[in-house]
C-alpha positions as CSV (number, residue, x, y, z in Angstrom):
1,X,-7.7,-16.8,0.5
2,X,-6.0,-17.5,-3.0
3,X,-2.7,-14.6,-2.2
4,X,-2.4,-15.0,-5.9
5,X,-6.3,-13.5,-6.4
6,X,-6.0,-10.9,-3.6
7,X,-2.7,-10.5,-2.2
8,X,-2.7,-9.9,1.9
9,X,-1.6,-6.7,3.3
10,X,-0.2,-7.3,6.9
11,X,0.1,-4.4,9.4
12,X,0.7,-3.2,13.1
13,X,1.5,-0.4,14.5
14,X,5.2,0.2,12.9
15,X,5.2,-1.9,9.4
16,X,3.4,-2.9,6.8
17,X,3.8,-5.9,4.4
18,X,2.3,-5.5,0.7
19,X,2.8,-6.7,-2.7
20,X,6.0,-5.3,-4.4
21,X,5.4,-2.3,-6.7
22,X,7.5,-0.7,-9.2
23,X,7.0,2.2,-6.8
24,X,9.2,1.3,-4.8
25,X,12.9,0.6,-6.4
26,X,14.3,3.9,-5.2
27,X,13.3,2.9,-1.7
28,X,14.7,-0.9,-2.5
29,X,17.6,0.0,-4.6
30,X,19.2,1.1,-1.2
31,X,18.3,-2.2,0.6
32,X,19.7,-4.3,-2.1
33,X,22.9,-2.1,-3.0
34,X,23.9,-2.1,0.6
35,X,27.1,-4.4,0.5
36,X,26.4,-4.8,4.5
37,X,23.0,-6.4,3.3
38,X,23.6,-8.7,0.5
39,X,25.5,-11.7,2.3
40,X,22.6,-12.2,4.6
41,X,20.5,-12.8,1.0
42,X,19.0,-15.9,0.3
43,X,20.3,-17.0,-3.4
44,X,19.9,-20.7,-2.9
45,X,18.5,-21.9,-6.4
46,X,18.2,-18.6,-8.0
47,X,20.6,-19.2,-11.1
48,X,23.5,-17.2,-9.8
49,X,21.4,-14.0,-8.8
50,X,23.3,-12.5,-5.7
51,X,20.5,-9.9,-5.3
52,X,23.1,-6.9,-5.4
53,X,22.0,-4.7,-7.6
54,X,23.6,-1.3,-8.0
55,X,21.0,0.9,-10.5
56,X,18.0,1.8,-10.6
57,X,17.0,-0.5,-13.8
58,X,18.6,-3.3,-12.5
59,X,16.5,-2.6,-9.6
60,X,13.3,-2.0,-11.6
61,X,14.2,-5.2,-14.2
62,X,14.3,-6.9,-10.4
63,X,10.4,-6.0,-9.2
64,X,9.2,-6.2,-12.8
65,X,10.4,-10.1,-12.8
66,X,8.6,-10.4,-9.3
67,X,5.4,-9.0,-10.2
68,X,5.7,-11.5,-13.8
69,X,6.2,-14.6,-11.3
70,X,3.5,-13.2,-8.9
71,X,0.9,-13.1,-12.7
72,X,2.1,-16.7,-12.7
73,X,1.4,-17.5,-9.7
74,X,5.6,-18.6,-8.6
75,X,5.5,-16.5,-5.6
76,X,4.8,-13.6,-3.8
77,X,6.9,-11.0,-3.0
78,X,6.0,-8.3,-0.2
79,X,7.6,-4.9,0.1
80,X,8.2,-4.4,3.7
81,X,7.2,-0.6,4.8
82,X,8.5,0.9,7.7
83,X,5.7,3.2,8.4
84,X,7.7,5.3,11.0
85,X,10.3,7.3,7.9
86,X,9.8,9.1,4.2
87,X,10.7,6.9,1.1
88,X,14.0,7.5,-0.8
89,X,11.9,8.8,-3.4
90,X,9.3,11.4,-1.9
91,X,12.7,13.1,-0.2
92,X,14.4,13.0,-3.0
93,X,11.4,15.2,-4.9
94,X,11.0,17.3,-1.7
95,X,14.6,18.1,-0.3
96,X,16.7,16.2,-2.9
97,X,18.5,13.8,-0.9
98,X,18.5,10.5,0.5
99,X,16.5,8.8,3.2
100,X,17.9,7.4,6.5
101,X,15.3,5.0,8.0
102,X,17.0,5.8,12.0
103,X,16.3,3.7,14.5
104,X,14.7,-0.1,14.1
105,X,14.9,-1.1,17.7
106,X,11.2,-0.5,18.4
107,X,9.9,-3.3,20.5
108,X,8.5,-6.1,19.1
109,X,4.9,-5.5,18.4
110,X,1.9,-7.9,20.4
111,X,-1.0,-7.0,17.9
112,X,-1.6,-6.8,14.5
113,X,-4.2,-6.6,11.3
114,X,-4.5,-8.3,8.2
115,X,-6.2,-6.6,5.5
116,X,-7.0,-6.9,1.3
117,X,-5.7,-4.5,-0.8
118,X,-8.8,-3.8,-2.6
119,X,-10.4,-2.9,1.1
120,X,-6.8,-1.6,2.9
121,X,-7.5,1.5,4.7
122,X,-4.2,2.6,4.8
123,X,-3.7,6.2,2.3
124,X,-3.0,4.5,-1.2
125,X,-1.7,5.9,-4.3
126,X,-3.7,5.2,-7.5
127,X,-2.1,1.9,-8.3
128,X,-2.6,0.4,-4.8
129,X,0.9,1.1,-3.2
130,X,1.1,2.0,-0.1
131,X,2.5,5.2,0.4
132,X,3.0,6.5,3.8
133,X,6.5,5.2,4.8
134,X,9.7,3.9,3.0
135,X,10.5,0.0,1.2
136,X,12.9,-1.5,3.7
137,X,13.0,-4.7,2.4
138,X,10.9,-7.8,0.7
139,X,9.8,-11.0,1.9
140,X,9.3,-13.6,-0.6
141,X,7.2,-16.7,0.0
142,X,5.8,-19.4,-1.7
143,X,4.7,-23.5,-1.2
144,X,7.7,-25.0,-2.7
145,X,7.1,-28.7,-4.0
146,X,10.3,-30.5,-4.2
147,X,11.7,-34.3,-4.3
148,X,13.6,-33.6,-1.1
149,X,12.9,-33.1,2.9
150,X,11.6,-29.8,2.1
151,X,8.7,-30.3,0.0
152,X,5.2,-28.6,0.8
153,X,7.3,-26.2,2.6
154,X,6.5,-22.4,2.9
155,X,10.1,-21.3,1.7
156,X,10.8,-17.9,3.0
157,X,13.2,-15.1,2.1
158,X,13.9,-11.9,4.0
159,X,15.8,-9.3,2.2
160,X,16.3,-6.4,4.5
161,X,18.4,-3.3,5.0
162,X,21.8,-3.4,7.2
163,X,20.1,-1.1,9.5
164,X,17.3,-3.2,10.3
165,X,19.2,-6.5,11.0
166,X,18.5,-6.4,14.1
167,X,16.6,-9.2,16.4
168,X,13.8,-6.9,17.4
169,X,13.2,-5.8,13.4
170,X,13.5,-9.2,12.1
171,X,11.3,-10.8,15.0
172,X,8.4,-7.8,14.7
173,X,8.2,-8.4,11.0
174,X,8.3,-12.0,10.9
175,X,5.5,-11.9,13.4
176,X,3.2,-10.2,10.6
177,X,3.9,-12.8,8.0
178,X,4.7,-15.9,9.4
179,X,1.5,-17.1,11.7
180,X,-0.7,-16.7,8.4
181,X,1.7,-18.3,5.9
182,X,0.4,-21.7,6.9
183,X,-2.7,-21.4,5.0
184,X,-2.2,-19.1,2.9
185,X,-0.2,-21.0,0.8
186,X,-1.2,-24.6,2.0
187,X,2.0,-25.8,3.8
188,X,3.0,-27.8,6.4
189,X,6.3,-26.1,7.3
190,X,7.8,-22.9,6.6
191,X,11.5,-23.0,6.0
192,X,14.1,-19.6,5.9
193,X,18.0,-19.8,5.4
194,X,19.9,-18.1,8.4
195,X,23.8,-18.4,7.7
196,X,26.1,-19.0,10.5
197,X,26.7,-15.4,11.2
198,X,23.5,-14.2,11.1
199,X,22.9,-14.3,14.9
200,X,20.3,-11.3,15.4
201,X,18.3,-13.0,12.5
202,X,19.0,-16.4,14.2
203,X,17.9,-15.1,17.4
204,X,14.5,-13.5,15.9
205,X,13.6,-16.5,14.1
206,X,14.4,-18.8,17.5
207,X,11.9,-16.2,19.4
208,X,9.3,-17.4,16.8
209,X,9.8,-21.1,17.1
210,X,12.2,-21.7,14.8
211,X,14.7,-24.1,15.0
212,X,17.7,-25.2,13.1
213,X,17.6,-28.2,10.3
214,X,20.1,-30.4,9.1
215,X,18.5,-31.6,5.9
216,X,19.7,-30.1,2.5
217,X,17.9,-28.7,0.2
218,X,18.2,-29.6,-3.1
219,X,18.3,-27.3,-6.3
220,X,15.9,-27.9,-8.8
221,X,18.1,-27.7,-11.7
222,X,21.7,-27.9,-10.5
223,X,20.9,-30.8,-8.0
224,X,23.2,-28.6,-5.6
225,X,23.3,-29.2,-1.6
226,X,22.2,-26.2,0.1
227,X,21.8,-25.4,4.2
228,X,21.7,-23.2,7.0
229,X,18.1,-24.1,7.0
230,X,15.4,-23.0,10.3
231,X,12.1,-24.4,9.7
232,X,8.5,-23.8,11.6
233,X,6.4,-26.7,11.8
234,X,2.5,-26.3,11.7
């Protein structure tokens, strides 16, 4: 499958990863204006983008440059729906407030579907989004070619909400995404940056078979070092 063509939706019982939509900035404009959120951010190589973004057109400006790398074939972003709350937006137009997301500390999930979104049967609105359940985060992946150790790598960056940094969160949704990633985008390794103090993140990723790497990446244009890398092999 070409995720460029068709995008994958991935799905158990308590989230679901699809393709970004502008649908979803109110529900993401609280992930990525959440100061508890933003250091654990992957900006390695993103031309001094921290990711915090405190409107709701920054916000949009953010998805509408995913979806014009996505047309371009850069790289996929997914929106990562917790199917188990309301968006920000649908309680905003219902009872004019905010959403709280509650508890993340479901256990991690054993099973789970892949589906198209042209064939999804999850309830869609007219556009494709899903839209049962609220944007907790993105993932963003793609097969990163490079003149360094971490070339044909499946680089992969998990933006998610303070509240669902936790190891049982991180390892359920990285489940969904990660066993697939191999060939959907052709790589030999998949590769996500965990700083020092992200232990719950650290901790789900070492439940999945990641382990720690001491090569740098390198920065396309600035040539600059970057680490905390945990890579997957194939």
């Amino acid at each position: 499958m070409n995720p460029y063509k068709n995008c994958p939706v991935y799905e158990n019982e308590n989230y679901v990863l699809r393709l970004v939509e502008m649908s979803d900035a109110q529900d993401l404009l609280l992930v990525y204006s959440d100061e508890k959120a933003v250091p654990y951010f992957n900006s390695d190589n993103c031309h001094g983008d921290d990711f915090h973004y405190t409107t709701l057109d920054r916000m949009e400006s953010a998805i509408g440059f995913w979806r014009t790398a996505y047309a371009q074939n850069a790289f996929v972003r997914w929106a990562v729906i917790d199917r188990r709350s309301h968006s920000a937006s649908s309680l905003l137009t219902n009872y004019g407030g905010a959403a709280d997301a509650g508890s993340t500390s479901n256990p991690l999930a054993n099973t789970s579907d892949s589906t198209d979104v042209g064939s999804s049967n999850i309830p869609t609105a007219n556009n494709g989004a899903v839209t049962v359940g609220t944007a907790v985060g993105t993932i963003e992946l793609f097969n990163r070619q490079a003149n360094d150790y971490y070339h044909d790598c499946g680089l992969l960056r998990l933006d998610l909400r303070s509240d669902y940094e936790t190891a049982d969160s991180i390892r359920e949704i990285l489940s969904l995404i990660v066993p697939p990633a191999f060939d959907l985008f052709g790589c030999k390794m998949i590769a996500s940056k965990i700083p020092p103090f992200a232990v719950s993140r650290k901790a789900a990723a070492e439940a999945c078979g990641f382990t720690a790497c001491e090569e740098k990446l390198i920065g396309g244009e600035d040539k600059r070092e970057y680490g905390d890398y945990y890579i997957l092999l194939k």
